[in-house]
C-alpha positions, 0 to 999 in steps of 0.5 A: 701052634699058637691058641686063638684065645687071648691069654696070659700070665701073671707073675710077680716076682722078687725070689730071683733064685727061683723065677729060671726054674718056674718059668722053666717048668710052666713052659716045658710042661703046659705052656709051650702048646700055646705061647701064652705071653709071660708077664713077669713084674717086680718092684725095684730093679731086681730084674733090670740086669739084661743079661738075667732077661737074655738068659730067660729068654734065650733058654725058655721063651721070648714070650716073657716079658719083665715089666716093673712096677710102682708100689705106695702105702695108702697116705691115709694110713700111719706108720703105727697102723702097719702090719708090722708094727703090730707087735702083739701079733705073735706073727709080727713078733716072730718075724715080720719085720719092716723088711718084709713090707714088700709082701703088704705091697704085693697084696695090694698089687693082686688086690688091684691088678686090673689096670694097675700102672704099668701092666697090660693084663687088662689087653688080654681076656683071660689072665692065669697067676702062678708063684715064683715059687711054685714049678709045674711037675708034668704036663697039664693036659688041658688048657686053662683057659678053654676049660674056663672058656667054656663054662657060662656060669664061671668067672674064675677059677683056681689050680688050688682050693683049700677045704677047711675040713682037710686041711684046718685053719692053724694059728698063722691063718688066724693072726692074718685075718684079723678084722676080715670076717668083720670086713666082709659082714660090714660089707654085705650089710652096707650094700644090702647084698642078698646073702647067696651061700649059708656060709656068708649069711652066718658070718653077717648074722652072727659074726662068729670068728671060730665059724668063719675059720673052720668052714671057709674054703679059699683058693690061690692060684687063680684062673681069671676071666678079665671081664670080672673085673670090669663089672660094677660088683668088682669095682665096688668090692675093690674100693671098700677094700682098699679105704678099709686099708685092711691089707696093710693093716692086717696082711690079709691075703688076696687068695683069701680075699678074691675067694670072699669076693666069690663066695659074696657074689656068686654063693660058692667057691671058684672052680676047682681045676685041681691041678694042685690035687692031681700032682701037675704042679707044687706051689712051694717046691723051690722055698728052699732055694729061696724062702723069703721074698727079699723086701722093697728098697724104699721101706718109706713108700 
């Protein structure tokens, strides 16, 4: 039977290798009580084959759904500039190449997916983002989407929150926020924002980067409700981030930053489903099937 609430699903994708067994997984083990529709986007023509498109669907669902979508650099931005380029950056030095930009571009896709061209999240009222990568292990026993349906106070939350005094900040986690502490501290001072949680107020106050590693709890996976992204507080936060062209620059993540944006708006994480925690899901379970995502065709773009 078909759930009232009007939700959907978010993927995108490039690890073809990977998408059957996800899309396999999050039907069998949660989705399939609710028939929630699919939306799996690319960039290119990694999934135009129709009969890759036949096969997922004949085998798992007719609710899925292969939308391709563009992808740009900012223009205001230079070559040089580009996260890749920064070769003093012992994470670009061993190993992110040009030929990983597709990763830069799907940052900015997640930072923008709100009406971005092509899409159609924006018709649905609540929004859940799984990895290709990822496969949910044994049935979900609630619905995403009814549990953050009913909390007044919550906007969204995550099926993965990374405490800091669990898991601690490693060196890859460092040389990816270069700049971002300094970002959101700049950010809260030019719009005169009330510092809501102890945590955002040390960062503006004394812009301490061993602080802001050490005590920054971010999330990924996302549960959305799409009204977030309709308020002026969003809107506001998108723009400064997109002219500090910081994704591409600096390959900052958007689970890192749509957890920056909480903490900023509301003083504290999202909602913790711990569906991560509990065993119902692995984010990584098929790297090793495909490890990297393959790059975009157009490395000009």
């Amino acid at each position: 039977m078909k759930n009232k609430i009007n939700g959907c699903i978010n993927i995108l994708s490039s690890r073809h290798k990977c998408l059957p067994t996800c899309l396999k997984t999050l039907h069998v083990n949660w989705n399939y009580r609710y028939d929630y529709p699919v939306y799996v986007h690319y960039f290119d023509d990694i999934y135009d084959r129709e009969d890759y498109r036949a096969w997922i669907k004949n085998n798992i669902s007719q609710n899925i759904h292969f939308i391709s979508i563009p992808y740009s650099t900012p223009s205001f931005l230079q070559e040089k500039e580009l996260f890749y380029n920064r070769t003093n950056i012992p994470y670009v030095s061993n190993g992110f190449t040009i030929k990983r930009k597709g990763y830069l571009h799907m940052s900015n896709f997640y930072n923008n997916l709100y009406k971005y061209p092509n899409t159609k999240l924006h018709n649905h009222d609540y929004m859940l983002s799984v990895d290709d990568e990822s496969v949910f292990l044994k049935e979900v026993p609630y619905d995403f989407f009814e549990v953050l349906a009913g909390m007044e106070d919550e906007m969204a939350g995550a099926i993965k929150v990374t405490y800091p005094h669990i898991k601690k900040p490693h060196e890859g986690n460092f040389q990816t926020r270069i700049g971002m502490m300094d970002h959101v501290a700049d950010y809260v001072e030019k719009f005169n924002l009330e510092k809501k949680c102890e945590f955002i107020a040390n960062i503006v106050e004394e812009r301490n980067e061993k602080y802001f590693h050490e005590n920054f709890i971010f999330s990924d996976s996302y549960v959305f409700k799409m009204k977030l992204f309709e308020t002026e507080e969003w809107k506001q936060w998108s723009k400064f981030l997109n002219e500090s062209g910081g994704v591409y620059k600096f390959r900052w993540g958007d689970h890192e930053l749509n957890s920056l944006f909480y903490h900023i708006h509301f003083g504290r994480h999202v909602y913790d489903f711990k569906t991560v925690d509990e065993g119902y899901h692995n984010q990584s379970a098929l790297r090793g099937i495909q490890d990297l995502a393959p790059g975009v065709k157009d490395s000009k773009a």
